[in-house]
N, C-alpha and C positions, 0 to 999 in steps of 0.2 A: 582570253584566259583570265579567270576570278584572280584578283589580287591579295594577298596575305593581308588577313586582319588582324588585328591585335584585339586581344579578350581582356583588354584591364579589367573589366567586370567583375569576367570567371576567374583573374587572378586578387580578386580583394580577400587580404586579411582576415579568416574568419575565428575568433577565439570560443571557445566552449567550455563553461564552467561545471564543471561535472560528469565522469563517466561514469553515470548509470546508465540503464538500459534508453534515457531518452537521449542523454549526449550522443549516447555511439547510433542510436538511428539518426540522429541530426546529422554527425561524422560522414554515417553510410551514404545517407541521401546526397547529400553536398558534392562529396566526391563522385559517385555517379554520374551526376548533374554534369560535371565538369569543372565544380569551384576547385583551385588547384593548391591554394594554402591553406588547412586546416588544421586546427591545435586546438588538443583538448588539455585540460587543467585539472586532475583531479588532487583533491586534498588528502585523500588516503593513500596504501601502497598497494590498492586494487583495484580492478572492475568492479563493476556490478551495483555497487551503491547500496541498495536496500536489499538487492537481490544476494543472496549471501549461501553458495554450498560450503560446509565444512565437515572433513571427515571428524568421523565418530561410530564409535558401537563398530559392526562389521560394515559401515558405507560413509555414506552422506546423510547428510542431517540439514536442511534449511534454516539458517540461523534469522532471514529475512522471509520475503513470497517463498511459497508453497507450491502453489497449484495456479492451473492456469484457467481461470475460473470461466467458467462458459466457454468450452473448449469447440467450436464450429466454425465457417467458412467465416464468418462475422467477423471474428476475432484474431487481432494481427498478430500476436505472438504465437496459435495453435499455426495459422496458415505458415510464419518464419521458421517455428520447429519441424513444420511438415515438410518442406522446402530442404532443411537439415537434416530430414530421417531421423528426429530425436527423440521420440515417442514410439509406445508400444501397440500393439494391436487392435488391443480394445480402447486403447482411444482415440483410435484412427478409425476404430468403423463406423458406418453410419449409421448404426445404432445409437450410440454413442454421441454422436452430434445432434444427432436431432432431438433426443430427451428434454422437455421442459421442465426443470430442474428447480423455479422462480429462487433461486439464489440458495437455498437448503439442501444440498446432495445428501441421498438416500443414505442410510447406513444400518449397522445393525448395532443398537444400542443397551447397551447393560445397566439400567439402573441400582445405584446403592442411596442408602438414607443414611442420617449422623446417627440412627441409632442402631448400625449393626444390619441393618437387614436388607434384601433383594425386594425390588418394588417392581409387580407384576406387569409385562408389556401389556394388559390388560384394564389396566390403570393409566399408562405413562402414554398409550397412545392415542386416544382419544385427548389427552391435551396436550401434546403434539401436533394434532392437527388443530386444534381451535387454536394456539399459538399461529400456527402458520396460515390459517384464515383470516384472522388479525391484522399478520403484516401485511398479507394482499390486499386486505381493505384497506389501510393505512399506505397504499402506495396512489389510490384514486384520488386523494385531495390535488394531484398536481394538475390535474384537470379541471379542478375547479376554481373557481374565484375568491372563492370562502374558506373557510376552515374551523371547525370546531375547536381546537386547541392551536398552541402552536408547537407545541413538540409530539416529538413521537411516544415517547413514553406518557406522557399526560393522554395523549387518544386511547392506548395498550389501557391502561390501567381504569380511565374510565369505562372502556365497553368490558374489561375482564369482568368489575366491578359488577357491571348488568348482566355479564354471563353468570357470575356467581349468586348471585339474586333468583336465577331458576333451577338451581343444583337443589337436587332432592336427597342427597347425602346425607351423613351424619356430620356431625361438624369436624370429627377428626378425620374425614376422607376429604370433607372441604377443604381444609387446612394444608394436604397432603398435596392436592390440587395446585391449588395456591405456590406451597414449596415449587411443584415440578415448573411451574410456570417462569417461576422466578431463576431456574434454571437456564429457561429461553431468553430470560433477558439478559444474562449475563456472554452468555451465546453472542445473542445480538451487539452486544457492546463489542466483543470481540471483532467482527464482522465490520460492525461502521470505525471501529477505531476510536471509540470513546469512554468517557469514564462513566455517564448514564445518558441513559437513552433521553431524557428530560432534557439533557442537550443537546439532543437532536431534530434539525425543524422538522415540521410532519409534510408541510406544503409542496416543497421540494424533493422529499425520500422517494418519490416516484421517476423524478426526471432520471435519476440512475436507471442505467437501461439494464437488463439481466438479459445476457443471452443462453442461447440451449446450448446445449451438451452437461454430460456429468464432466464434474470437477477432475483434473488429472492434474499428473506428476510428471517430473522428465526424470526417468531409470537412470540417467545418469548424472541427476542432479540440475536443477535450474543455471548451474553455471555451463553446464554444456552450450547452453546457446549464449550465454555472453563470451565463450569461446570461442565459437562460431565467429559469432559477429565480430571481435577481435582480431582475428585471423584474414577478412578482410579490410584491416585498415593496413596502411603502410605503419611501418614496426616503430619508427618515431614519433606516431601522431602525437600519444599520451605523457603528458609529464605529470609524474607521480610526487606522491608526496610535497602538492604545490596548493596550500589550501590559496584561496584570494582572501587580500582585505579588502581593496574596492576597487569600483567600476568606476571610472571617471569615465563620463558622456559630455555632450555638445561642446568638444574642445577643437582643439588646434593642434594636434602634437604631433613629432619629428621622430623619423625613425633613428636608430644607432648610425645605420647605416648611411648617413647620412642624405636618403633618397630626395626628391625635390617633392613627389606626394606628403601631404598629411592627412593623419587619421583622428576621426571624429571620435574615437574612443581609446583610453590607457587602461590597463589591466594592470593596477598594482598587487604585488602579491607579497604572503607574510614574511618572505624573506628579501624582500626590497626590491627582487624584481619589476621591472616595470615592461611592461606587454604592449605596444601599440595594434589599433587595430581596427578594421575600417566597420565590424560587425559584434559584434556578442550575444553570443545566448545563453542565458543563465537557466541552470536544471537544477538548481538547490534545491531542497526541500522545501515544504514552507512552513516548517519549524523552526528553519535556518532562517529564513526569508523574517518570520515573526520577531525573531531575535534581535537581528541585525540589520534592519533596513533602515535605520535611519544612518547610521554608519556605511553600509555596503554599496550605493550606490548614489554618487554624486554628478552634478546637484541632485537633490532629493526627489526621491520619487513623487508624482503629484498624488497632491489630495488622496483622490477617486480612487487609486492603487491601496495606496498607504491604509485607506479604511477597510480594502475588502479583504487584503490580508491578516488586518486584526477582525475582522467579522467569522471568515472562513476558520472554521475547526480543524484543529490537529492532533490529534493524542495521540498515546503510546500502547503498542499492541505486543506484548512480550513472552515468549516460549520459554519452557524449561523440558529440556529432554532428562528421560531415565534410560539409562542400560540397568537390564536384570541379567539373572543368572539362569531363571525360569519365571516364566509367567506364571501370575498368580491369578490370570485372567481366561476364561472361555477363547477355545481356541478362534469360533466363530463371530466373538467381542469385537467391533471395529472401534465405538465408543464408551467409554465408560464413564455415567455423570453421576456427578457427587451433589445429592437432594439434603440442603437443609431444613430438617423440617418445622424449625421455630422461624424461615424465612419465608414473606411474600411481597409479591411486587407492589403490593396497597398498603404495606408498613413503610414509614418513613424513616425509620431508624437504621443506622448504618454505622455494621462494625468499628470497630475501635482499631486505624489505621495500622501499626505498630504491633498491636495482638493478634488481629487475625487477618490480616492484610489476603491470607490465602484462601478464603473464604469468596472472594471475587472471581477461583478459576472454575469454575464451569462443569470440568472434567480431565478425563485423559484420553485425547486420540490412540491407538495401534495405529503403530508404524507395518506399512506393510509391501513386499513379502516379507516373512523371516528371513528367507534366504539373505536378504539385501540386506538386510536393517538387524535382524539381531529380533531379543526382546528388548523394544525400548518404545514408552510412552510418553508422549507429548502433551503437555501440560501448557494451556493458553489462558492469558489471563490482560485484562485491559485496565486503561485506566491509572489513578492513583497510585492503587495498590499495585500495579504494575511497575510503576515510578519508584517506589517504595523497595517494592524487590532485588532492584538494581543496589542500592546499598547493604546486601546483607551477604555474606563469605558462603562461600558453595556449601562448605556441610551444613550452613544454619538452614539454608532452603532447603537442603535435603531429610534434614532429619525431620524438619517439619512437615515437608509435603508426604514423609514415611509414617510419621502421628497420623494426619488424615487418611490414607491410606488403609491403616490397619486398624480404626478406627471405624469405616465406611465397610468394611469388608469385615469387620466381624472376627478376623483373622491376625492376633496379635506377632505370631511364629514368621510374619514375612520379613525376609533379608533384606538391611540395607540396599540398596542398589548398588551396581559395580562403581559407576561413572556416571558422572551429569555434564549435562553444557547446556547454557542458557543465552537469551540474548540479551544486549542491553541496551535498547534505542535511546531511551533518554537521557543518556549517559553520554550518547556521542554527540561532543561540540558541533557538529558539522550538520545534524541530522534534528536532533531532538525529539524525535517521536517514530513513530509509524507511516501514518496516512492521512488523507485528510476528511472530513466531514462536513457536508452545510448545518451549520452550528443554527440554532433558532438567531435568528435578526439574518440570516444570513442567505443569499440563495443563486443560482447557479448564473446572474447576471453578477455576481462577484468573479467566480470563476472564472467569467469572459472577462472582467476587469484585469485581472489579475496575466491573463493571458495576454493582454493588449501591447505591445511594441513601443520603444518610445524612440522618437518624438511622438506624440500624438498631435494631430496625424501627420502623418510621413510620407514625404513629397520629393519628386528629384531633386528639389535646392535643399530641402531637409531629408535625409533620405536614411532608413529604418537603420536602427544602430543599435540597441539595446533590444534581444528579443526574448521571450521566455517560454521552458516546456516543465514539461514534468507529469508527474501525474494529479499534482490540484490543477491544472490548467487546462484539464479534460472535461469540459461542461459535463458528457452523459456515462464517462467512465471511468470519473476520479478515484482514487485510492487502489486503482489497477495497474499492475504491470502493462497489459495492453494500452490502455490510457496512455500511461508515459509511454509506449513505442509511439504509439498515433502522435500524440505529441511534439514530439524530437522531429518525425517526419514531416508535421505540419510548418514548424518553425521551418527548414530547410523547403519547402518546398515558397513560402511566404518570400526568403531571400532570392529564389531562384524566378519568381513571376516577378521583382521588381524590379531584375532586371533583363524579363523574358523582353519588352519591345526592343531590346537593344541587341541581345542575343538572336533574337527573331531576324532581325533584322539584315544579322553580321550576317547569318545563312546563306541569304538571298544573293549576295553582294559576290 
């Protein structure tokens, strides 16, 4: 007859700083596994982190992620919603997945110009596609050795440059051109999470992997599944409202309880708590991380960390929604982009922060169905001027984005809007941005830096204690929700093989 073993292993200490969507796959996994103390820390008084449903208009409204972008078998948050039954038809068919979409889901677009007028799909789509032939070509340099520039916007704007060289136009339809263009970049910014493309490396924009399917939604809101996931942890895991001040590692310390183990890690936290504990994995942002790291985690993180987190990109990627009373939009409108036409991506001059800060949004999404949503458009805007936005009182963005509005549409007679709500990432201590981006100096062996475990390297007489997820520490699918699931998973599955020969082992026995 096998004799009873003891799992000290499966029973170590494991803390978790952060419930967002990577904490709680860290949580998931862990517990699964078998690890049987798990604590999660979050600083707010919710789930989800970045992922944010808040009711609005007649539904839900995404205050954070949207869509689950390359929705296919690839992708770990479509296969966990599909698991959940959280999604609708069409983006459950295989239609639908298997679409090559390379990062730009289709739509049916409305163009306006600042001077009042409708700009013919006749015009707008032909550069439309030479934009989007552009970024395809600007994803090949990661194959290569070389690189003609080093950002992305410096590649964009040289080959526009030579495209515009064989335009047979006049010069006010070049110009027009030009505008729409500048359009796409402001798009893109949105997209990478930055405030210009110029800061974006070009060498590395390819390693981001794009998967198929068109872009979807979850009908009931992206908090459905951090409900889900929720719902499987036991009901105490999460202590709220518990931001951390720091990590103390390679220590000595005693539990309250006065056990005879000691744990190689303290979790101090802002209200004096102190947390022993044999594991950690931090899921901050790396806004947070940019912030705070020379504070947040003692002794200090090495070198090699310390630089790729000031290398790696972060900006701020910010929403402002409208409720209307009636659309003043084509009912078959999914986007509506606002064309300046004194702007192009090959002028270097850039608005006056403070005056027209709202000149960096792009356009307005439709929210769609009505049924769910109402009339209400979604206004995305990146960058500074995004940063900016956050300091200004609800009516002043509304009346302003109501000027452009009626302004762009020719149409002076349009009604304030009922209600707004907007987000404000760089506003929140905890967070300070969006996403992240390989910044130019920067590139996806940072990422794996930044991902790396400390000690380095970790050994049974030094054995893994500080670990990290999120979604900058997803080499090929940073600034995605699925990213940080992968993540959180990966971290927990790291803790669960170090001490698979021992677990392996109890089995047998």
């Amino acid at each position: 007859m096998a004799r009873a073993v003891s799992r000290r292993e499966l029973d170590s200490r494991i803390v978790i700083v952060g419930c967002g969507i990577a904490g709680l796959a860290a949580a998931q996994r862990l517990l699964h596994q078998g690890f049987g103390s798990v604590q999660i820390l979050e600083a707010s008084g919710r789930s989800g982190g970045r992922i944010w449903s808040q009711g609005f208009a007649r539904g839900l409204v995404e205050i954070g992620a949207q869509w689950i972008h390359g929705p296919s078998k690839q992708n770990a948050i479509f296969q966990l919603a599909s698991q959940h039954d959280l999604l609708d038809e069409e983006a459950m068919s295989e239609e639908n997945q298997a679409l090559q979409i390379d990062g730009h889901p289709p739509n049916v677009s409305t163009y306006y110009s600042s001077s009042g007028r409708r700009i013919e799909p006749e015009i707008a789509a032909p550069v439309e596609e030479l934009y989007s032939a552009l970024s395809l070509k600007s994803r090949e340099f990661f194959q290569s050795k070389t690189e003609p520039v080093r950002s992305l916007g410096e590649f964009l704007k040289l080959e526009i440059a030579r495209c515009a060289e064989e335009w047979k136009d006049d010069e006010e339809m070049c110009n027009l051109k030009l505008a729409l263009l500048n359009v796409e970049f402001k798009l893109e910014c949105c997209i990478s999470g930055t405030d210009s493309l110029d800061l974006v490396a070009l060498q590395p924009f390819g390693e981001y992997v794009l998967l198929p399917g068109i872009d979807c939604v979850f009908p009931g809101g992206f908090k459905s599944l951090i409900d889900a996931m929720m719902k499987s942890l036991p009901k105490d895991v999460v202590s709220y409202n518990k931001p951390v001040k720091c990590i103390h590692w390679n220590g000595s310390f005693k539990a309250s309880d006065a056990q005879e183990h000691s744990y190689s890690v303290l979790v101090e936290c802002e209200d004096g708590e102190t947390i022993p504990a044999d594991h950690v994995i931090v899921t901050v942002p790396l806004g947070f991380l940019k912030e705070h790291y020379r504070t947040f985690i003692r002794p200090p993180l090495p070198a090699s960390k310390i630089n790729s987190i000031q290398k790696l990109g972060f900006g701020t990627n910010n929403k402002i929604f409208l409720e209307f009373e009636e659309p003043f939009w084509d009912p078959e409108s999914q986007l509506i982009r606002l064309v300046w036409e004194d702007e192009s991506p090959l002028l270097s001059a850039r608005p006056d922060l403070q005056k027209e800060w709202f000149r960096k949004i792009f356009g307005f999404i439709v929210l769609q169905p009505v049924e769910r949503h109402g009339h209400v458009l979604l206004a995305v805007l990146a960058g500074e001027e995004a940063n900016f936005m956050e300091s200004l009182s609800d009516s002043e963005v509304k009346n302003c984005l109501m000027q452009v509005i009626r302004r762009f549409t020719g149409n002076p007679a349009i009604p304030l809007p009922k209600s707004i709500v907007r987000s404000k990432w760089y506003s929140d201590q905890h967070i300070r941005g969006s996403y992240s981006y390989t910044a130019v100096g920067s590139s996806g062996d940072d990422i794996d830096i930044i991902a790396q475990p400390l000690p380095l390297p970790a050994t049974k007489a030094q054995p893994l204690q500080v670990l990290f997820a999120g979604e900058a520490t997803h080499r090929t699918f940073y600034s995605t929700t699925h990213g940080a699931l992968e993540s959180g998973r990966r971290e927990a599955d790291r803790l669960n093989n170090h001490y698979l020969p021992v677990t392996s082992m109890n089995a047998k026995i």
